[in-house]
C-alpha positions in Angstrom: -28.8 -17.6 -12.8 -26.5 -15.1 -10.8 -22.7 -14.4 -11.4 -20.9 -12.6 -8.9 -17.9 -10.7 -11.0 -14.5 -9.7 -8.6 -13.2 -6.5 -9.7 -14.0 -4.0 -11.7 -11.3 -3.2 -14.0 -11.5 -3.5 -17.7 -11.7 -7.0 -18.0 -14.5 -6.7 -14.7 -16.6 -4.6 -16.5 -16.6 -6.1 -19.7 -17.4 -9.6 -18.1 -20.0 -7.9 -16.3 -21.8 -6.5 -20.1 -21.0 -9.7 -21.4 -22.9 -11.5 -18.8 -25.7 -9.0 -18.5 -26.7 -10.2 -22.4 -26.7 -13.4 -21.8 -29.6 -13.0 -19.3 -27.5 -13.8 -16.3 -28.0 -11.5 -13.0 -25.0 -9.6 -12.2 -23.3 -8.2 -9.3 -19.9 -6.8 -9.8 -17.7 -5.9 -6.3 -14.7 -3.3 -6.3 -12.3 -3.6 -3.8 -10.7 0.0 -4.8 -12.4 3.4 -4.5 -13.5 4.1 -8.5 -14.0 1.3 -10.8 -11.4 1.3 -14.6 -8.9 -0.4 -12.8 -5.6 0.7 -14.7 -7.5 2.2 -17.5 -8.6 5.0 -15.3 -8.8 8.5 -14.8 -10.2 11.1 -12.2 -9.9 14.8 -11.3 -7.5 16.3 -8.9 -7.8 19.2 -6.4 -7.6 21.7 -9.1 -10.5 20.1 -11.3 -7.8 18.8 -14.1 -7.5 15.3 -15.1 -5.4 12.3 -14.3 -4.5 9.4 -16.0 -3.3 6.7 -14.5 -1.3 5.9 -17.2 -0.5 7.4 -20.4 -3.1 5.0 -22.6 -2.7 4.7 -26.2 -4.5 2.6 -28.9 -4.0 0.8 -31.9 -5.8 -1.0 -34.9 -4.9 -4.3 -33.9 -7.0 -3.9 -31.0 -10.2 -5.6 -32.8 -12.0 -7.0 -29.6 -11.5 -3.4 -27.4 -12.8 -1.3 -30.4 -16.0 -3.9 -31.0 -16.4 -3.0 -27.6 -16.1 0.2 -27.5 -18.4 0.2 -30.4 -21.2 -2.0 -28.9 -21.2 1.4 -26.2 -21.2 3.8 -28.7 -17.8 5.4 -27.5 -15.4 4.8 -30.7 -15.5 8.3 -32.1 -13.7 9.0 -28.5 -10.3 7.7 -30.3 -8.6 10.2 -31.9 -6.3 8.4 -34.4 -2.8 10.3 -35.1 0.0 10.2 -37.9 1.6 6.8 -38.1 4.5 8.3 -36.8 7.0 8.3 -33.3 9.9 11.1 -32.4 12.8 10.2 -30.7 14.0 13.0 -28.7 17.4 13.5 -28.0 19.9 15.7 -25.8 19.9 19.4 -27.3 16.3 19.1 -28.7 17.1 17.2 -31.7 14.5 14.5 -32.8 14.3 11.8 -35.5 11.1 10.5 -36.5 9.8 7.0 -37.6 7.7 7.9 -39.7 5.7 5.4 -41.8 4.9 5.7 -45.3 2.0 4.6 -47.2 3.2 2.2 -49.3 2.7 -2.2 -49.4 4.4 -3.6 -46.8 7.1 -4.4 -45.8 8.4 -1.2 -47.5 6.5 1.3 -45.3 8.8 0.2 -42.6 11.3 0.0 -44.6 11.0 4.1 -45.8 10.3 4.6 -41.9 12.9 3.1 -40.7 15.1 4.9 -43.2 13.9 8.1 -42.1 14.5 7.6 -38.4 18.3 6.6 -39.6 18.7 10.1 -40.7 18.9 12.0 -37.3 19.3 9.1 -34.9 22.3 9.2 -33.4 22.1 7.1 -30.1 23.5 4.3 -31.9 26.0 4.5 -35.2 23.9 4.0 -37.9 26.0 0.7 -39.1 24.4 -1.1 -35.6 21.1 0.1 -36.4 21.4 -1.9 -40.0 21.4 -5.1 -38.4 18.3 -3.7 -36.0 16.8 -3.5 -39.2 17.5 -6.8 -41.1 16.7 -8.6 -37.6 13.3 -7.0 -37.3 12.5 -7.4 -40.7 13.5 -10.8 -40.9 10.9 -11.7 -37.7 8.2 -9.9 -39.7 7.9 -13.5 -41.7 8.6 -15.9 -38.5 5.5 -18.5 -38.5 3.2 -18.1 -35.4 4.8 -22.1 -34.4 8.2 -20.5 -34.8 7.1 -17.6 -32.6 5.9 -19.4 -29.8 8.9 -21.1 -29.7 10.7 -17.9 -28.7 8.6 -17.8 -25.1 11.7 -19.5 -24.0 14.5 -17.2 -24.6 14.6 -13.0 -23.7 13.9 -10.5 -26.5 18.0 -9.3 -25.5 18.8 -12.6 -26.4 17.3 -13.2 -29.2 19.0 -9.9 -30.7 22.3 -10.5 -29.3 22.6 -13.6 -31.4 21.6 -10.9 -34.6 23.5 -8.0 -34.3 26.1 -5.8 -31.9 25.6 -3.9 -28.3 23.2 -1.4 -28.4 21.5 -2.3 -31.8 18.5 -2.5 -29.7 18.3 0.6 -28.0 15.5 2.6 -30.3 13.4 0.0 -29.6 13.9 -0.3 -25.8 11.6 2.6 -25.0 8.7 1.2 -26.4 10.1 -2.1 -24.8 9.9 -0.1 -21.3 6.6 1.5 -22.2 4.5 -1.2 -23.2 6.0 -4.1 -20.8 7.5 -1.8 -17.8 10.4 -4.1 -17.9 14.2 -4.1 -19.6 14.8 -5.8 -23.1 17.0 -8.7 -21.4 14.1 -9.8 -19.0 11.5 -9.8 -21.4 10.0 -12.9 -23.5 11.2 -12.2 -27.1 7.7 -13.9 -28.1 6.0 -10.9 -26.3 7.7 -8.4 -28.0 7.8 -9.5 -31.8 4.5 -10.5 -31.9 4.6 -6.7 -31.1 6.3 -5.7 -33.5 4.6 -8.0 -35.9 1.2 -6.2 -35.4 2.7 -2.6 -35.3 4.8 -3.4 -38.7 2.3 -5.5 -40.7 0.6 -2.7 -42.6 0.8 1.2 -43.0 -2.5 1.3 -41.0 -1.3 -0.8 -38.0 0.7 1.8 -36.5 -1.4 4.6 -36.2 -1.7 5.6 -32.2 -4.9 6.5 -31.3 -5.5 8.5 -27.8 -9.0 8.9 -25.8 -10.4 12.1 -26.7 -10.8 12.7 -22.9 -10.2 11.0 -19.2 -11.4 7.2 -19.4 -13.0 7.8 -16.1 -15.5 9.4 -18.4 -15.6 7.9 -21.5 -15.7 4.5 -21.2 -15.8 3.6 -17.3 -19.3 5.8 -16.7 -20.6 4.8 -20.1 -19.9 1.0 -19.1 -21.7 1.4 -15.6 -24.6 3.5 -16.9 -25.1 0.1 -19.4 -24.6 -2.3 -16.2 -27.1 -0.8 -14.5 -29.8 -0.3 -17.4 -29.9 -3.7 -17.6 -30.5 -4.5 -13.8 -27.3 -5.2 -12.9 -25.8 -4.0 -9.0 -22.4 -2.7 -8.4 -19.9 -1.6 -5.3 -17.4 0.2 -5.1 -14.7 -0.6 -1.6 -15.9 -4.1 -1.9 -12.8 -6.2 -0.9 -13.3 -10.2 -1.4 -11.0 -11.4 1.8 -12.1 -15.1 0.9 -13.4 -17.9 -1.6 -15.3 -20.4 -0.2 -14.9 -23.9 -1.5 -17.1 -26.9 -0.9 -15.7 -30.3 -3.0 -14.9 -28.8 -6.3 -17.3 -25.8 -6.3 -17.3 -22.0 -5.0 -19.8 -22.3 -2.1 -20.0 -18.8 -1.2 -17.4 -15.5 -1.3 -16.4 -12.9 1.8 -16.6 -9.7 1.0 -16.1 -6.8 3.5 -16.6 -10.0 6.1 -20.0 -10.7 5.1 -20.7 -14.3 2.8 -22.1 -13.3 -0.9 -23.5 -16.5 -3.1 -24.5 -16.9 -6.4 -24.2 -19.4 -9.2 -21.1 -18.6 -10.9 -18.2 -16.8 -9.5 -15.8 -14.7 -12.1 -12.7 -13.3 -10.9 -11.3 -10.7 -12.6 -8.5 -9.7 -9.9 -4.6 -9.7 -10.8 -3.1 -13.0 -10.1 -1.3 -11.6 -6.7 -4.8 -10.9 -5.1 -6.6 -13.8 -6.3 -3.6 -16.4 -4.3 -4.6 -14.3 -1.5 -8.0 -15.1 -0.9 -8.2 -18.7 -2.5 -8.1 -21.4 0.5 -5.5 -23.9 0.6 -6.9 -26.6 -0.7 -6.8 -24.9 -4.1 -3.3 -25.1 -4.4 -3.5 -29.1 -5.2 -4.6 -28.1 -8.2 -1.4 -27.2 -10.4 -3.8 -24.4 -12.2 -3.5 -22.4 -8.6 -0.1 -22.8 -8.0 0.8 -21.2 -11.6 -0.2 -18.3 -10.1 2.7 -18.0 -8.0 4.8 -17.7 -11.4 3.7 -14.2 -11.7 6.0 -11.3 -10.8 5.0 -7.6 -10.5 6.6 -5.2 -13.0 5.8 -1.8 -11.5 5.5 1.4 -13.3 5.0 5.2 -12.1 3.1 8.0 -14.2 4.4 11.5 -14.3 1.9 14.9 -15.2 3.8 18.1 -15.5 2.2 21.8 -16.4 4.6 24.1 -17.5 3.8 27.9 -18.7 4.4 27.5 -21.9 4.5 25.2 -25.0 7.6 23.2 -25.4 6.4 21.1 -28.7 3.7 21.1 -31.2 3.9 17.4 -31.6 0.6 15.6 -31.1 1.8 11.9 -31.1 4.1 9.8 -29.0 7.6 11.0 -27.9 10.3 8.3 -27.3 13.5 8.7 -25.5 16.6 6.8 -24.2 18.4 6.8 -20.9 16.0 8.6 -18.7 13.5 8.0 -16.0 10.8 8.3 -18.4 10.8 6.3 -22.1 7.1 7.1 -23.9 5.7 10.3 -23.5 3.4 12.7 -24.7 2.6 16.2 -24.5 -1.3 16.1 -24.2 -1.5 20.0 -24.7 -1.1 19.3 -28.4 -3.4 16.1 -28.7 -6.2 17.2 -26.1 -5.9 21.1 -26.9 -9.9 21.6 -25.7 -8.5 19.8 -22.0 -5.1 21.0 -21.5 -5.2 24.7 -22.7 -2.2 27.0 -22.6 1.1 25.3 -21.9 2.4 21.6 -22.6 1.3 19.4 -20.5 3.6 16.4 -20.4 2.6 12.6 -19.3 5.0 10.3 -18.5 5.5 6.9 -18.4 8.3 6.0 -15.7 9.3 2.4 -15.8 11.3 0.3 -15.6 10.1 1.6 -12.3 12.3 -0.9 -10.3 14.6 1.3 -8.6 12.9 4.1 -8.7 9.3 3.3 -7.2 10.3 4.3 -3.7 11.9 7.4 -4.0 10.1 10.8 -2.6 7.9 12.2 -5.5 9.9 15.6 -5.5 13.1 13.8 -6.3 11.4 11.7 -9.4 10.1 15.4 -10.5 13.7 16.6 -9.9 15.2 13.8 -11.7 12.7 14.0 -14.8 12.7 17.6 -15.1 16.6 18.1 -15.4 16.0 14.7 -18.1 13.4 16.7 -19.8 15.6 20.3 -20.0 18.4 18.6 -21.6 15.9 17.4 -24.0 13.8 20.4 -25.0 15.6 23.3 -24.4 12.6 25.5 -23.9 11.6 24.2 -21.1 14.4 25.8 -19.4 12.9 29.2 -19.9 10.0 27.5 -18.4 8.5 27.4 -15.6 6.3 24.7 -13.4 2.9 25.4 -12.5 2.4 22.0 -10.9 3.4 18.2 -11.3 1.5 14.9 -10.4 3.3 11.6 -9.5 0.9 8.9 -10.1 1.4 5.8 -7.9 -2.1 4.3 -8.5 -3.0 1.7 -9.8 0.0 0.7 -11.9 2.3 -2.0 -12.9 1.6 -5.1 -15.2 2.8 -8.7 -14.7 6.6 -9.2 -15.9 6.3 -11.6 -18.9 9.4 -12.9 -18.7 10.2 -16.1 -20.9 8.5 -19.2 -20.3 5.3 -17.4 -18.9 3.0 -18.2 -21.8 2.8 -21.6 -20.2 1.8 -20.1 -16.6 -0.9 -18.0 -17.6 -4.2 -19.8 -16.6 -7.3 -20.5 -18.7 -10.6 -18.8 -18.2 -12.3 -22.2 -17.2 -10.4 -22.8 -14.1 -10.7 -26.9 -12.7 -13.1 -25.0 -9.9 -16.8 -25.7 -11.5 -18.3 -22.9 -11.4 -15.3 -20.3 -10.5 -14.1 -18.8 -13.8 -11.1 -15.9 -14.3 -10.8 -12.8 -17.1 -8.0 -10.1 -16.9 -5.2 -9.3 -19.4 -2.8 -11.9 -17.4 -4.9 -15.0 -18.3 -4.3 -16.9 -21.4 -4.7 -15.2 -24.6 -3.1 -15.4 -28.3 -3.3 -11.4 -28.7 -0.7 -9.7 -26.5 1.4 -10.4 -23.1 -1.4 -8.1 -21.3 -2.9 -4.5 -21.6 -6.7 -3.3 -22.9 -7.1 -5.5 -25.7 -6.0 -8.8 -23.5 -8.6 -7.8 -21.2 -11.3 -7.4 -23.7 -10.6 -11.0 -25.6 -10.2 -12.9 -21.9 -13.6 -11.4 -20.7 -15.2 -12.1 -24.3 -13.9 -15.6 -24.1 -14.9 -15.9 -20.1 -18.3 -15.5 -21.5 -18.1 -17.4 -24.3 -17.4 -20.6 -22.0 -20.2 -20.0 -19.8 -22.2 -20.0 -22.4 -21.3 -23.1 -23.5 -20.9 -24.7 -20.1 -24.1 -23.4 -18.2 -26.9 -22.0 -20.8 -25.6 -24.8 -23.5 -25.4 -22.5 -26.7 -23.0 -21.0 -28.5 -22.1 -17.7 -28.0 -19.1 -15.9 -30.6 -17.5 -12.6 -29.4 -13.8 -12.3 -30.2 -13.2 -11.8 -33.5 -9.3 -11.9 -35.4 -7.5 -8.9 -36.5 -6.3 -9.3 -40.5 -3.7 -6.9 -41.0 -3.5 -6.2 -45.0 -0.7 -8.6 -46.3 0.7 -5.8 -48.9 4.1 -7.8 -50.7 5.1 -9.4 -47.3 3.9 -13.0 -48.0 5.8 -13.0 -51.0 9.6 -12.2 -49.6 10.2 -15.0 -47.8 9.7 -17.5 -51.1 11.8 -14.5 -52.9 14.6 -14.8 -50.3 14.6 -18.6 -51.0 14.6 -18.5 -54.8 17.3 -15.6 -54.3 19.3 -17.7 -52.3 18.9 -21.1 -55.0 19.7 -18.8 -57.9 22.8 -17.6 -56.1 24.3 -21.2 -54.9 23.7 -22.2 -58.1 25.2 -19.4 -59.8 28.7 -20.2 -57.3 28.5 -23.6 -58.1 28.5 -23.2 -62.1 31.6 -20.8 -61.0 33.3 -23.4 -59.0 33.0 -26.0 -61.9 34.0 -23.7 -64.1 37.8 -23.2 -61.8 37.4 -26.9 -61.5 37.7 -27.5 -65.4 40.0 -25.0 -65.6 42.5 -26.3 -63.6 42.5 -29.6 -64.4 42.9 -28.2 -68.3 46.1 -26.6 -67.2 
């Protein structure tokens, strides 16, 4: 049995290993130039790396690090301080910095800590931010889904003033590349959720190197060890149907076959290249629901260092919202001065400007934040364009995203847009979709079951056990103001 696999981005290549153990003949086709897709890197004129995207990791992600795992490449995560600075104008930061205590009360102490220097927002907003979030912590996964419907803005409006939001809009912006008030509030607490549940859960992890090298080589080098083909500038320009079956698929205008057929393309090139006759099917035409949400990267060398911080920067009102300078947590890479990376987005209205005014823009941002840097000087600056951008999850989504068994026999789909539990989209979406993918062909064509995905189970700590406190708090105390109303009752009637 052969499966042709259509792109070779995360969730591609995953398929593609996934496959390959099952006994199934691979070929995997490319359309771009180097295979990671957005979890990428390569080398530039100069011999130093780019990203295409400032990646970062966390413990939640079960399925990516069993992956990475099963390839022998987890000791490439270098796990930080469960801890974020917010910089602000004049170089003053304030950290959230999580303690090790039970939850809920390591985000409790963190939250008090950042409420110390913050001062984007007065500190009375930022105490309904905090009774808001902490009351989602103990929302039921049916409650949660319910909130696909509504934006995360909204959802906070509704709980607190203007503004109480904004320390957590750059992580918003970073994760999601789109504004608080267009994104599903189901995307972002189940966030949150997973970041807060334990003291463990937000630790960041970075790759101890370009994924270029890491993981993309390490995953071809197993492709091909186990007989499977691969090409790179392989564009499918058509799917072939015949009745309700892929009959064959074009790539660079010549027919490939196979048995089964596995896209792993983003929704906007898949409706490119499926035939007309697909669209009857109402599984198709949800793929037209999907909007782009684009995103820019921004590398700048300067001379000198500008931070000793070796985890993630946030800031508000600029260009840029997460940030990192990779000087400090790749010291053996980036030698001598910081080396900032940059994630730009909401890109929206900024994607098609010249790349020396986006520099311009971010650099004047990035003096008024670190002073430092205005003693500093540029050696050279990188405006990444490639392979960016995510699908917008705006509210209602969750319903558009397709399943990996498409209504197409023997044409499946992986990729961090299809249907998942674990997040909107990003590394650890594309590892559970392509585990799943396989899982169903397993079950469908070789007629055995076949478990990969596995559940994260965040410790509990005392968390389970405020919501019945809350509820015995709140008895005790209507009971204790209705024992004092009786009491004024029998009062006045006495007099």
């Amino acid at each position: 049995m052969k499966a042709l696999v259509m792109g070779g981005g995360m969730a591609g290549l995953a398929t593609a290993i996934n496959l390959l153990d099952l006994g199934i003949e691979v070929e995997l086709v490319e359309a771009d130039e180097i295979f990671g897709g957005r979890a990428s890197s390569w080398k530039d004129e100069d011999g130093d790396m780019i990203d295409n995207a400032l990646h970062v990791f966390f413990p939640y992600y079960a399925n990516l690090l069993n992956f990475f795992n099963k390839m022998g490449i987890e000791k490439n995560i270098l796990w930080k301080q469960t801890e974020f600075y917010y910089m602000q104008e004049g170089g003053k930061d304030a950290v959230l910095r999580f303690a090790n205590l039970p939850a809920p009360f390591h985000a409790a102490v963190a939250f008090g800590t950042l409420l110390k220097s913050y001062t984007g927002v007065p500190k009375w907003k930022l105490l309904f931010t905090a009774g808001a979030m902490g009351g989602a912590v103990m929302y039921s996964d049916r409650k949660l889904e319910k909130l696909d419907e509504i934006s995360f803005g909204q959802w906070l409006c509704r709980r607190g003033p203007k503004d109480a939001l904004l320390p957590l809009e750059p992580g918003i912006n970073g994760l999601t590349f789109t504004p608080s008030w267009m994104i599903s509030a189901k995307v972002m607490i189940n966030w949150f959720r997973k970041v807060a549940a334990d003291p463990d859960s937000a630790r960041v992890g970075f790759a101890n190197g370009g994924l270029g090298d890491i993981w993309v080589d390490t995953c071809l080098d197993y492709i091909h060890s186990k007989g499977g083909a691969t090409s790179l500038k392989s564009a499918v320009t058509a799917i072939n149907l015949d009745g309700t079956k892929v009959r064959s698929v074009t790539v660079n205008g010549e027919e490939k076959t196979a048995d089964l057929y596995v896209s792993t393309m983003s929704p906007y090139s898949l409706r490119r290249v499926l035939p007309k006759e697909a669209f009857h099917y109402e599984y198709f035409r949800d793929l037209w629901h999907f909007h782009y949400a684009p995103s820019l990267s921004l590398q700048i060398w300067f001379d000198r260092k500008l931070t000793d911080v070796d985890v993630t920067f946030f800031s508000n009102k600029c260009i840029f919202n997460t940030y990192a300078d990779l000087s400090n947590v790749l010291p053996d890479i980036f030698k001598g001065g910081s080396m900032f990376e940059m994630v730009l987005s909401p890109a929206d209205n900024i994607e098609g400007l010249p790349d020396e005014v986006i520099f311009d823009i971010a650099i004047e941002q990035i003096r008024a934040l670190f002073p430092v840097a205005r003693e500093a000087e540029v050696r050279k600056y990188k405006v990444v364009r490639e392979r960016q951008g995510v699908y917008r999850a705006y509210p209602g989504m969750e319903k558009h995203r397709p399943y990996q068994r498409s209504p197409i026999d023997n044409l499946y789909l992986a990729g961090d847009y299809t249907k998942t539990h674990v997040s909107s989209g990003g590394m650890e979406a594309a590892i559970w979709t392509a585990n799943h993918c396989a899982e169903l062909i397993a079950l469908d064509k070789l007629g055995k079951t076949h478990s990969l995905n596995v559940e994260w189970k965040p410790k509990k700590g005392l968390t389970p056990f405020l919501k019945p406190a809350t509820q015995v708090g709140a008895a005790l105390g209507g009971l204790a103001l209705a024992k004092g109303a009786l009491k004024l009752l029998k009062a006045s009637r006495s007099e």
